[in-house]
TORPA-893432 format. One record per residue (C-alpha): x, y, z negated; residue number from 1. Coordinates in steps of 0.02 Angstrom, whole numbers, plus 50000, padded with zeros to 5 digits. Layout:
REM residues N
+-------+-------+-------+------+
!     u !     v !     w ! resi !
+-------+-------+-------+------+
!     X !     Y !     Z !  NUM !
...
+-------+-------+-------+------+
END
This chain:
REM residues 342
+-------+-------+-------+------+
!     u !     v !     w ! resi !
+-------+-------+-------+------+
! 53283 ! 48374 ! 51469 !    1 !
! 53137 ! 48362 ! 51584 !    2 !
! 52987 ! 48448 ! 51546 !    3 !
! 52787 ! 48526 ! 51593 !    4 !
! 52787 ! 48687 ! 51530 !    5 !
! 52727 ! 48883 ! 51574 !    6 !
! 52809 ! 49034 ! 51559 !    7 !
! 52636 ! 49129 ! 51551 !    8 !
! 52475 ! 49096 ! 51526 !    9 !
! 52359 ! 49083 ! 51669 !   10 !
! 52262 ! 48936 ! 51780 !   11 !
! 52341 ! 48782 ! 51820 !   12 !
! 52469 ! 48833 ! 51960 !   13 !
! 52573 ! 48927 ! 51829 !   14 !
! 52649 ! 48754 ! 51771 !   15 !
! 52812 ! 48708 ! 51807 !   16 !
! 52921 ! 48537 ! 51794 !   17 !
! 53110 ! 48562 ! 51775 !   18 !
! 53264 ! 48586 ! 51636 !   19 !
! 53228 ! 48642 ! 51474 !   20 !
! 53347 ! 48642 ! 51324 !   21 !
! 53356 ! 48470 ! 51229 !   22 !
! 53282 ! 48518 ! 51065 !   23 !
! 53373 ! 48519 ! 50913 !   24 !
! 53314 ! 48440 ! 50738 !   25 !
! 53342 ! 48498 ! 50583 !   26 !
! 53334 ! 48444 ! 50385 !   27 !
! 53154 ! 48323 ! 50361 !   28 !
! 53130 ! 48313 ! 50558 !   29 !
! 53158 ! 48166 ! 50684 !   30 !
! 53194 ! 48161 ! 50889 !   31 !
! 53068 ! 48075 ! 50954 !   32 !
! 53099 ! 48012 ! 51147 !   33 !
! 52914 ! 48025 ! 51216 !   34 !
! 52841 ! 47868 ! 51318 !   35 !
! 52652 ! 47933 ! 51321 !   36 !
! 52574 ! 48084 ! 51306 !   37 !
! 52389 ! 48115 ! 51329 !   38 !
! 52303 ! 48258 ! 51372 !   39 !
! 52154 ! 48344 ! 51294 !   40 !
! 52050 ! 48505 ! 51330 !   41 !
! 52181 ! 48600 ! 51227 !   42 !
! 52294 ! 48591 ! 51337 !   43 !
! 52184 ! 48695 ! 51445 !   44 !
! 52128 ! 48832 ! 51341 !   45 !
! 52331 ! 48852 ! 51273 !   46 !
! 52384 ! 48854 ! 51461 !   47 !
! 52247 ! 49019 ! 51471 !   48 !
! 52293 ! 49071 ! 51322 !   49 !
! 52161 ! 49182 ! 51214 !   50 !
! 52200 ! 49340 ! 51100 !   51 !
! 52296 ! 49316 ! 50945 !   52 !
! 52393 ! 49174 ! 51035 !   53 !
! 52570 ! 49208 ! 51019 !   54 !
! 52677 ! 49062 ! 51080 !   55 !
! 52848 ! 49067 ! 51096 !   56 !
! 52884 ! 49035 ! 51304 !   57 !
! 52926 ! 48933 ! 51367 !   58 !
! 52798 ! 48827 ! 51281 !   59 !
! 52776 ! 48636 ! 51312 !   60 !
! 52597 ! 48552 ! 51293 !   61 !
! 52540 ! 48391 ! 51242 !   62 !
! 52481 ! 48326 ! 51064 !   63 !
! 52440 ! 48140 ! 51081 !   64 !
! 52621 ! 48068 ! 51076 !   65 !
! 52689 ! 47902 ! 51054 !   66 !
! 52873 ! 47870 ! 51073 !   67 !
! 53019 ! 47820 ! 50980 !   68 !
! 53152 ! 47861 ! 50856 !   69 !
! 53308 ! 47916 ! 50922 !   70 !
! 53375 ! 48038 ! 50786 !   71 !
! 53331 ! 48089 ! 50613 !   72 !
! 53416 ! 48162 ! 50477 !   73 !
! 53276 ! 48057 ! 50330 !   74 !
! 53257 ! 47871 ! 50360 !   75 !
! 53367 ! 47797 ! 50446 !   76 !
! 53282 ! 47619 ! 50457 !   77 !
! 53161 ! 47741 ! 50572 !   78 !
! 53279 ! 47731 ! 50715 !   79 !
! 53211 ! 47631 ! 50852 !   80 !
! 53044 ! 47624 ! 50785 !   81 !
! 52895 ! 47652 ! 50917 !   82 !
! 52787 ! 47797 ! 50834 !   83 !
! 52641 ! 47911 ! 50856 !   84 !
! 52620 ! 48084 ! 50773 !   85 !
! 52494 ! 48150 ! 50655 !   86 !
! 52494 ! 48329 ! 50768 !   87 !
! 52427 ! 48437 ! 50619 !   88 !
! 52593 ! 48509 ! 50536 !   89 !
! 52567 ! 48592 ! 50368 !   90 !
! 52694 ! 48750 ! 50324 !   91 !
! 52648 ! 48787 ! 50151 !   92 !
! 52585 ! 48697 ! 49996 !   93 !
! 52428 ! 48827 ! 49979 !   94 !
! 52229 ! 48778 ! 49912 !   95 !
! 52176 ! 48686 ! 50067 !   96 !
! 52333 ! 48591 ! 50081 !   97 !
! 52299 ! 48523 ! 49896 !   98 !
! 52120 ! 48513 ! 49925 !   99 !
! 52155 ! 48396 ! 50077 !  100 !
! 52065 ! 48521 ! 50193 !  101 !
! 52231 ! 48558 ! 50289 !  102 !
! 52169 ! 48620 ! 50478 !  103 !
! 52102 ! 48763 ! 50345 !  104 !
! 52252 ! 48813 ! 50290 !  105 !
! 52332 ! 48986 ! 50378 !  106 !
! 52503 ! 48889 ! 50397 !  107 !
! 52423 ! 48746 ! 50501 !  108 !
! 52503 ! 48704 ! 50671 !  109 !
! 52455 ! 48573 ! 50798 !  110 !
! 52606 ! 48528 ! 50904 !  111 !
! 52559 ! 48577 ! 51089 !  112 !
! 52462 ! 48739 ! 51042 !  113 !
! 52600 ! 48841 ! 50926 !  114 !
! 52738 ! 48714 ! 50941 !  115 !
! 52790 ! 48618 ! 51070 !  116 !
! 52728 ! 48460 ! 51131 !  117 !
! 52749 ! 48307 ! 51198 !  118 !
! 52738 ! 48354 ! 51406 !  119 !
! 52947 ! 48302 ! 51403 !  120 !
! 53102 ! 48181 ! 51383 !  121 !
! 53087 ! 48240 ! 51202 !  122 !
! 53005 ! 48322 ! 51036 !  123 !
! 53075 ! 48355 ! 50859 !  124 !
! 52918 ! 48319 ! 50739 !  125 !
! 52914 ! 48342 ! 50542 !  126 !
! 52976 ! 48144 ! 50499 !  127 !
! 52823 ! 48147 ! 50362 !  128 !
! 52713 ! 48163 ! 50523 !  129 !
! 52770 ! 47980 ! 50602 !  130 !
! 52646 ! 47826 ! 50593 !  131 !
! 52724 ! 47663 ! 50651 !  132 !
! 52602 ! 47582 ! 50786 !  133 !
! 52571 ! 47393 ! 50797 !  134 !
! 52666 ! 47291 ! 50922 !  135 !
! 52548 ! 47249 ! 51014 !  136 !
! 52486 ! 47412 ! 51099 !  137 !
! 52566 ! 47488 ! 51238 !  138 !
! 52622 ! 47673 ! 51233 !  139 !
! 52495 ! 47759 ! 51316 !  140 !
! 52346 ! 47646 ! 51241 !  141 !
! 52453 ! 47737 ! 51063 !  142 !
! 52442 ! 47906 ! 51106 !  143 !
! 52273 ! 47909 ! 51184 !  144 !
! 52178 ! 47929 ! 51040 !  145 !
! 52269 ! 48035 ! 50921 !  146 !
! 52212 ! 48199 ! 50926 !  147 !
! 52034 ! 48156 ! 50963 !  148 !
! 52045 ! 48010 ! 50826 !  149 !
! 52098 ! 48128 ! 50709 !  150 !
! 51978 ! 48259 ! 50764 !  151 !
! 51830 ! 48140 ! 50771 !  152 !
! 51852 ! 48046 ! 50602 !  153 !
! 51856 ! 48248 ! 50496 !  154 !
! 51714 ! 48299 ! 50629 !  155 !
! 51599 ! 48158 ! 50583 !  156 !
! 51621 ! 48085 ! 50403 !  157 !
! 51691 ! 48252 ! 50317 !  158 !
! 51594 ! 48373 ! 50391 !  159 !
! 51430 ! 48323 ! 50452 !  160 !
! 51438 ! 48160 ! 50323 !  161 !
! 51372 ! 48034 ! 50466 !  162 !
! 51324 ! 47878 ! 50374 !  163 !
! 51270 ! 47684 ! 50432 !  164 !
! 51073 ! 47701 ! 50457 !  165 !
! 51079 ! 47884 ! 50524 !  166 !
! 51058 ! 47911 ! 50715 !  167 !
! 51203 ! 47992 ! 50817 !  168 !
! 51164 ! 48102 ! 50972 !  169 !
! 51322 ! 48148 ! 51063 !  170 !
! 51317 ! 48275 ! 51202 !  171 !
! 51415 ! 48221 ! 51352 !  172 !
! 51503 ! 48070 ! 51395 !  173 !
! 51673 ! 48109 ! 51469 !  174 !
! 51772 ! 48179 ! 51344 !  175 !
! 51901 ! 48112 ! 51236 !  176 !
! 51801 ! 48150 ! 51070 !  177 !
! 51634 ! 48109 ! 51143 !  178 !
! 51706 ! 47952 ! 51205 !  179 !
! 51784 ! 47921 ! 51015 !  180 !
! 51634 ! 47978 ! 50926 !  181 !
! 51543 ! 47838 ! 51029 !  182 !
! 51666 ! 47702 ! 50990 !  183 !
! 51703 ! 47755 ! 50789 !  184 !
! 51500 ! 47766 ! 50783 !  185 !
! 51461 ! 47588 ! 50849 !  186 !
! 51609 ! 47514 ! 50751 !  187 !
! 51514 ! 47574 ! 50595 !  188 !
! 51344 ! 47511 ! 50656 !  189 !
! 51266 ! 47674 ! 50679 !  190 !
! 51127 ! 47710 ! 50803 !  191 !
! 51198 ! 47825 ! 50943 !  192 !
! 51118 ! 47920 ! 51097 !  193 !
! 51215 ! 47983 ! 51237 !  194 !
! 51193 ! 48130 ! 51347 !  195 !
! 51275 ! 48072 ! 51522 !  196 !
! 51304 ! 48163 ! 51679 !  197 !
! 51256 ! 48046 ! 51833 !  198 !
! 51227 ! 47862 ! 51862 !  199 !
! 51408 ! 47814 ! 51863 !  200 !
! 51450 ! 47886 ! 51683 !  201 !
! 51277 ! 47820 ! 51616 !  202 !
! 51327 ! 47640 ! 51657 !  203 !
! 51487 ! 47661 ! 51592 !  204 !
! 51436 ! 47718 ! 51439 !  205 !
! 51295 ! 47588 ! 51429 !  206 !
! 51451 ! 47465 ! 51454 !  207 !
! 51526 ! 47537 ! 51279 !  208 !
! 51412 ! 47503 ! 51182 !  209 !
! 51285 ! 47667 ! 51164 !  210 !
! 51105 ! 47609 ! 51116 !  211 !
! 51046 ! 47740 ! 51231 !  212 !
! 51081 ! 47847 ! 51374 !  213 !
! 51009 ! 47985 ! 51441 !  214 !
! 51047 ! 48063 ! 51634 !  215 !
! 51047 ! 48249 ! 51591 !  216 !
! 51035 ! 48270 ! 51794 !  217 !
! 50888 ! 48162 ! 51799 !  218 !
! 50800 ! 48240 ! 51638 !  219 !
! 50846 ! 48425 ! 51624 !  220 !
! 50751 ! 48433 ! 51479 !  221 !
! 50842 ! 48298 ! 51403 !  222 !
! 50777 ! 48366 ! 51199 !  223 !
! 50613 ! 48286 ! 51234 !  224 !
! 50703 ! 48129 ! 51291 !  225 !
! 50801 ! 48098 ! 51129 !  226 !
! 50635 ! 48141 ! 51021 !  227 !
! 50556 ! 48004 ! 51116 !  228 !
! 50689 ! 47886 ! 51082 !  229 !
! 50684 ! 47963 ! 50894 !  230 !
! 50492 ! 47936 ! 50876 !  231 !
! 50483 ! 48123 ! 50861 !  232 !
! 50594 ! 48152 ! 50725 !  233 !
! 50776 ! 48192 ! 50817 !  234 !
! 50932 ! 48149 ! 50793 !  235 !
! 51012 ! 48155 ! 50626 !  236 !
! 51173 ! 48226 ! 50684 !  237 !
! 51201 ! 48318 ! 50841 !  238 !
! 51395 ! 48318 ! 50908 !  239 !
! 51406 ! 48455 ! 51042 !  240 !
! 51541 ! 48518 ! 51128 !  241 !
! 51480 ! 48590 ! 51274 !  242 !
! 51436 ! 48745 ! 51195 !  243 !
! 51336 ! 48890 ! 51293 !  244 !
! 51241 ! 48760 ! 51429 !  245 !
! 51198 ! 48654 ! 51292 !  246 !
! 51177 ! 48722 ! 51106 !  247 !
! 50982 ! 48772 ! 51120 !  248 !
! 50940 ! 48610 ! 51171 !  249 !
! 51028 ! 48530 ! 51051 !  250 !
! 50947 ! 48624 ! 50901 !  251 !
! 50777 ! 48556 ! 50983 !  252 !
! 50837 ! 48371 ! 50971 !  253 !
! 50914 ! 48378 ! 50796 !  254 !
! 50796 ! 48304 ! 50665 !  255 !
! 50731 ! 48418 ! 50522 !  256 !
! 50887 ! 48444 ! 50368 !  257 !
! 50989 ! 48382 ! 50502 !  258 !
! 51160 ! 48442 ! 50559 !  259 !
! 51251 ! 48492 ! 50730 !  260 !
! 51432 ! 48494 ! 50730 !  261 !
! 51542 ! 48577 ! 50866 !  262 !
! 51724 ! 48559 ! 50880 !  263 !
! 51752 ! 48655 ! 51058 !  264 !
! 51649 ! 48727 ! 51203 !  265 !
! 51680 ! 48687 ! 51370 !  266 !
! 51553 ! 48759 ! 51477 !  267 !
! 51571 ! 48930 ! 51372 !  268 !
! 51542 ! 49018 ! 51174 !  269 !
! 51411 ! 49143 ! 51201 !  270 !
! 51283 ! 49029 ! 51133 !  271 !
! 51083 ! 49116 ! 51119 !  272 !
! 50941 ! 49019 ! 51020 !  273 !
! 50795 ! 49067 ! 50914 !  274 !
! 50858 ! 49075 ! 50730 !  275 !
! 50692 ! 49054 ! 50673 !  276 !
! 50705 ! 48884 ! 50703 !  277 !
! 50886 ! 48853 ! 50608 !  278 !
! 50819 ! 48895 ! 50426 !  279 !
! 50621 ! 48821 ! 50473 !  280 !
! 50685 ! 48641 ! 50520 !  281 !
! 50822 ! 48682 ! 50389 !  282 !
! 50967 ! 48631 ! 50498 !  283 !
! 51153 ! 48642 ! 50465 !  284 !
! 51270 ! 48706 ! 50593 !  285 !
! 51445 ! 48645 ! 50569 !  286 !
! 51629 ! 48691 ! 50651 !  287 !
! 51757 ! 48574 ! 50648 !  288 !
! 51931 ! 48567 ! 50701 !  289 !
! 52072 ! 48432 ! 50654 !  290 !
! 52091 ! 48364 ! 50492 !  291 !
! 52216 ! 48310 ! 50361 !  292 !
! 52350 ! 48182 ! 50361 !  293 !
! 52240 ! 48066 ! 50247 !  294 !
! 52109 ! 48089 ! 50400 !  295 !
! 52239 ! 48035 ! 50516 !  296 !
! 52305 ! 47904 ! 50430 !  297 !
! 52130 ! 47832 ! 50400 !  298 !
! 52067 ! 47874 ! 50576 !  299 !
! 52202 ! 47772 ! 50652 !  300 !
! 52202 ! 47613 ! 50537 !  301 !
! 52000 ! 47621 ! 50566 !  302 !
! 52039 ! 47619 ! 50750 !  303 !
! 52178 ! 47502 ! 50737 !  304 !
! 52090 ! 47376 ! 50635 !  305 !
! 51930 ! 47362 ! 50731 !  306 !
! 52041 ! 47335 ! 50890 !  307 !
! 51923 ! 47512 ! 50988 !  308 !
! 52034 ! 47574 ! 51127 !  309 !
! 51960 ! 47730 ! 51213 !  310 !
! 51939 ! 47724 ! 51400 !  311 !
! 52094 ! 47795 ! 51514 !  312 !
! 52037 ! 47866 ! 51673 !  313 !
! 52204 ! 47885 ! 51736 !  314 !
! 52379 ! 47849 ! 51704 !  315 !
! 52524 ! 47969 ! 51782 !  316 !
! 52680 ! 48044 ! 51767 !  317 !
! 52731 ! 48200 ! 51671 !  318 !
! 52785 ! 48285 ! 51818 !  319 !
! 52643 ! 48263 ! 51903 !  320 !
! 52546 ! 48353 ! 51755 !  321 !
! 52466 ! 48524 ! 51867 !  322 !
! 52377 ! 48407 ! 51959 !  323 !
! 52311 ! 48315 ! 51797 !  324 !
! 52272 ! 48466 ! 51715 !  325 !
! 52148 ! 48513 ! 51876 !  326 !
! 52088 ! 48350 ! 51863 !  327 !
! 52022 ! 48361 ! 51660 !  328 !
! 51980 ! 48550 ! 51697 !  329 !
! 51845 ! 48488 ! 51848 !  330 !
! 51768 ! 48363 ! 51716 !  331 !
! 51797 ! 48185 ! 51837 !  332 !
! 51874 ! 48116 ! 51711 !  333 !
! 51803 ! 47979 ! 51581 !  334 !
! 51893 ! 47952 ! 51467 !  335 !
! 52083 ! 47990 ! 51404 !  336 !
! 52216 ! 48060 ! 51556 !  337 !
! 52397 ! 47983 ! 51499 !  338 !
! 52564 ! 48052 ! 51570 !  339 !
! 52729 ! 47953 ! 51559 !  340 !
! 52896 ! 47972 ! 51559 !  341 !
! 52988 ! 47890 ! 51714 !  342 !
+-------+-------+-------+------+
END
């Protein structure tokens, strides 16, 4: 088969498109012929790589993957059907697995970080991991928000327990799980701010809905800003995934008993602030990552049912993946990058 994939880890030039071995399923999986894969920041950081990373190379990226059934050895009423996959495999049965806290669990995997993904012809997937999509959606409006659906949904209501009434301050506008955390908010009548990066994403994000914006670029210190907006209290949860050219800021616009929750860091991890202020405004600071397969599964009938389709800045073709990767890595995007099959 056809396939993006590396055979070390490095910057964006060590991708390569060619022939890799057609993979072969075994007992409980399913072949999956990929139509759509989108990519996310992962893809990045796997590419690099980071210690404790061991991935069997070649290794083929990509989580957000619709496609269909060509083989399986379960169901076979599956055959044919278009699908997307729930990319959080569980290996073992253990506490957080029966607790429903599964991206906890030691035997976790997320297909395109330690298995392969969905940058080729084809994938073999658990078949317990398939979710039929409706009709009417194409493929790559399917795969574009699966991981950061999935992400968002534990990020939000199981971890920092966002409710209606509460306001939402999101930190950047171009991302996949900003963009989702925006659309999920609104959709549940919550009160959202958005930190934007120039004119052009401001409008944009104006146009989806956020009740307001804010042009980092225009107002560096962009804290004061949201405890304007706030009336001086802040916001009541903080999502930020910028990291180290963002954090301390953040902590100043979160509201007192509030939280800030962080699933990634994009402009860096060495993050400094004054701890003093942590335990006096008595804020929580919460890490997130995935979620379970009752997450997904809710996630995606949430999105499904309220009809929210996250922005796709661009459309492309698998092979042409390096050049998408530099793309998402310069931060011009807004919104999800899709790569098809031709």
């Amino acid at each position: 088969m056809k396939a993006l994939y590396f055979n070390q880890h490095g910057e964006a030039d060590v991708l390569q498109f060619g022939d890799l071995a057609d993979p072969e399923i075994s007992a409980g999986e399913t072949l999956i012929k990929v139509n759509a894969v989108a990519l996310n920041h992962l893809d990045i950081w796997v590419r690099r790589g980071w210690p404790g990373l061991n991935l069997k190379l070649p290794h083929i990226g990509g989580s957000d993957i619709a496609g269909e059934v060509i083989e399986t050895n379960c169901d076979k009423t599956l055959i044919g059907k278009k699908v997307i996959i729930n990319p959080g495999i569980t290996t073992s049965d253990d506490r957080w697995v029966k607790s429903g806290q599964d991206s906890l669990s030691p035997g976790y995997k997320i297909i395109g970080e330690q298995l392969p993904g969905g940058t080729a012809e084809y994938v073999k997937v658990p078949t317990k991991n398939l979710l039929v999509y409706p009709e009417n959606l194409s493929a790559q409006d399917a795969a574009a928000p699966v991981l950061v659906g999935i992400t968002t949904w534990r990020m939000l209501f199981d971890r920092a327990k966002l409710k209606p009434g509460m306001t939402l301050l999101i930190v950047g506008s171009g991302g996949g799980v900003n963009l989702m955390s925006l659309l999920i908010a609104k959709a549940k009548g919550i009160k959202t701010i958005v930190l934007c990066g120039g004119e052009e994403k401001l409008q944009k994000t104006k146009n989806l809905g956020a009740d307001h914006t804010i042009d980092y670029k225009v107002s560096p210190d962009w804290h004061k800003e949201v405890l304007k907006i706030t009336h001086g209290i802040g916001a009541d949860v903080v999502v930020d995934n910028v990291g180290e050219a963002s954090f301390a800021k953040s902590i100043k616009a979160v509201a007192k008993g509030g939280a800030i929750v962080t699933v990634g860091n994009t402009t860096g991890w060495n993050i400094s602030y004054d701890n003093r202020v942590i335990f006096s405004k008595q804020i929580s600071i919460i890490g997130s990552t995935m979620g379970s397969t009752s997450d997904f599964n809710e996630a995606m009938t949430f999105i499904w049912k309220k009809k929210i389709k996250i922005p796709i800045d661009t459309v492309s073709l698998i092979k042409d993946g390096k050049e998408m990767h530099l793309r998402m890595e310069k931060g011009e995007q807004f919104g999800k990058i899709v790569l098809l099959n031709e």
